[in-house]
N, C-alpha and C positions, 0 to 999 in steps of 0.2 A: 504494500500500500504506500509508503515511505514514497519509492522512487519514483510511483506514479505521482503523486502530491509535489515531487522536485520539480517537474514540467509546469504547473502553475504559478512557479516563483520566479519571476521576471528579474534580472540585472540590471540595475541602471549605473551607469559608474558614473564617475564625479557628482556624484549626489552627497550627502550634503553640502559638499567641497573638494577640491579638486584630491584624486587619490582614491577616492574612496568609492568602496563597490556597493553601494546598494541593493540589498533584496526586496522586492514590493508583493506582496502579499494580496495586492487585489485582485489580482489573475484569477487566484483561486477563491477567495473572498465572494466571488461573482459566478463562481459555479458552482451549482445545487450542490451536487455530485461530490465535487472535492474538495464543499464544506463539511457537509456531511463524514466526508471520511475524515478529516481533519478531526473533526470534535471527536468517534468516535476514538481515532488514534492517538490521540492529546491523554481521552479518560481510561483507555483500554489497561495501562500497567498500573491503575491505583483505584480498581475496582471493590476488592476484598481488603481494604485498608483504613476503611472506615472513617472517609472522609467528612468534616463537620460541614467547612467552608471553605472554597476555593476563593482565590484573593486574586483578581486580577489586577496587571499593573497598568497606569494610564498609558498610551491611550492605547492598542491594539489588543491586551490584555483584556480589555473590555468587549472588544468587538468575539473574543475566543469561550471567554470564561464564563459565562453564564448558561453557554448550552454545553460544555464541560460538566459544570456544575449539575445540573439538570440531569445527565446520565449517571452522575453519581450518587445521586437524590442528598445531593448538598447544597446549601446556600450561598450565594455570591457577594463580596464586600470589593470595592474597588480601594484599589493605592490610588491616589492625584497628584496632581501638581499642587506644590502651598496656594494656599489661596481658594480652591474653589469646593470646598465643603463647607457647610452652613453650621455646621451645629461644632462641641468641641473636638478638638482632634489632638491627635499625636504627632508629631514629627520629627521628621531625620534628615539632617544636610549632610550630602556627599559631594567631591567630586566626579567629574567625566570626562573622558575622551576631547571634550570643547569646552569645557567652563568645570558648573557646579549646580548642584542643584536642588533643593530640598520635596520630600514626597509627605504627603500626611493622609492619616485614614481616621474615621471617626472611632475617637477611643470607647465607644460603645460596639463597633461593629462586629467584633469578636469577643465572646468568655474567655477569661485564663480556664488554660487548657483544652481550649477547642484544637479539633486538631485540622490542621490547616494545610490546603496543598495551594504554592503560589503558582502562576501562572499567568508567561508574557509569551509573545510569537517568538523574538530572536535573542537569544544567548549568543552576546559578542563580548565583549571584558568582563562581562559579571557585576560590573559596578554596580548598576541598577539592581539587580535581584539582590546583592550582597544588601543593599540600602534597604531593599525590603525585609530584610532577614532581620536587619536591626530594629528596623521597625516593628516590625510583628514579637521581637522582645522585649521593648517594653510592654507589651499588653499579657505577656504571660501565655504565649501561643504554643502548641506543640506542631512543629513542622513534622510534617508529613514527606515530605519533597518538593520537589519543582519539577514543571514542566513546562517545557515550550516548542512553540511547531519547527524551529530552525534554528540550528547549532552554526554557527560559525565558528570551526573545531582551530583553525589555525591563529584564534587570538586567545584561546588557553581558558575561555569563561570558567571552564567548572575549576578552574586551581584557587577561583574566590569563595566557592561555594562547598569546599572540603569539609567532610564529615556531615554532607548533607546527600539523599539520592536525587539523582539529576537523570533528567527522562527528555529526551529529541526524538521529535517523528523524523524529521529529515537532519542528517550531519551534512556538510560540505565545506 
């Protein structure tokens, strides 16, 4: 299922800036077919795992994790950008690849000790998920794992996310 899902992810290079290869995800995003396979591949290794809540991270995270969640018969809480949740929240500043950036989730969206599977489209440095990871400690979370629909295996993301399990439908 994997390699067929590789043929919907388009390259764009010098995206965001020059050098860099971007993977765009709407290829597939826009076919029934290889949305479908996508969610069921995303939830397929963390069935028997007794997932509470899947946490997706903004923004693509969002567009994955709720019909994730849904095969898992789990509930959805979003990571954001600071700033655009209403009520109170938690937050974590990290750096990135281009600046810096801080993420917050409503510090009600999760019980300590839910146990929680994260969940973005692309693992490339890890920084982001790492930032999720801190984040979801302070709320007293039990990770579960992570997963995302696409690895980009030669920037080393999972060497941030060590002593956690890490799950990619597609590596490349």
């Amino acid at each position: 299922m994997a390699v067929g899902l590789a043929s919907f992810i388009r390259e764009v290079p010098d995206f965001p800036e020059r050098g860099v290869l971007f993977r765009d995800i709407t290829p597939l995003l826009g076919d029934a077919g290889a949305l479908r396979d996508a969610h069921d591949s995303l939830a397929e290794p963390w069935h028997a795992l007794d997932v509470d809540v899947v946490v997706g991270i903004e923004a693509r995270g969002f567009l994955l994790g709720p019909a994730v969640a849904e095969r898992l018969g789990a509930g959805f809480a979003p990571i954001r950008k600071a700033g655009k949740l209403p009520r109170q929240t938690v937050s974590y500043s990290y750096d990135l690849e281009y600046g810096s950036d801080t993420i917050e989730m409503h510090r009600d969206a999760i019980a300590g000790g839910q146990r929680i599977l994260v969940l973005d489209d692309v693992l490339a440095t890890g920084g982001t998920a790492a930032a999720a990871l801190a984040l979801l400690g302070q709320l007293d979370a039990t990770i579960i794992g992570l997963a995302f629909l696409l690895e980009l295996e030669a920037l080393k993301g999972r060497r941030r996310l060590a002593g956690h399990r890490v799950e990619a439908t597609v590596v490349c």
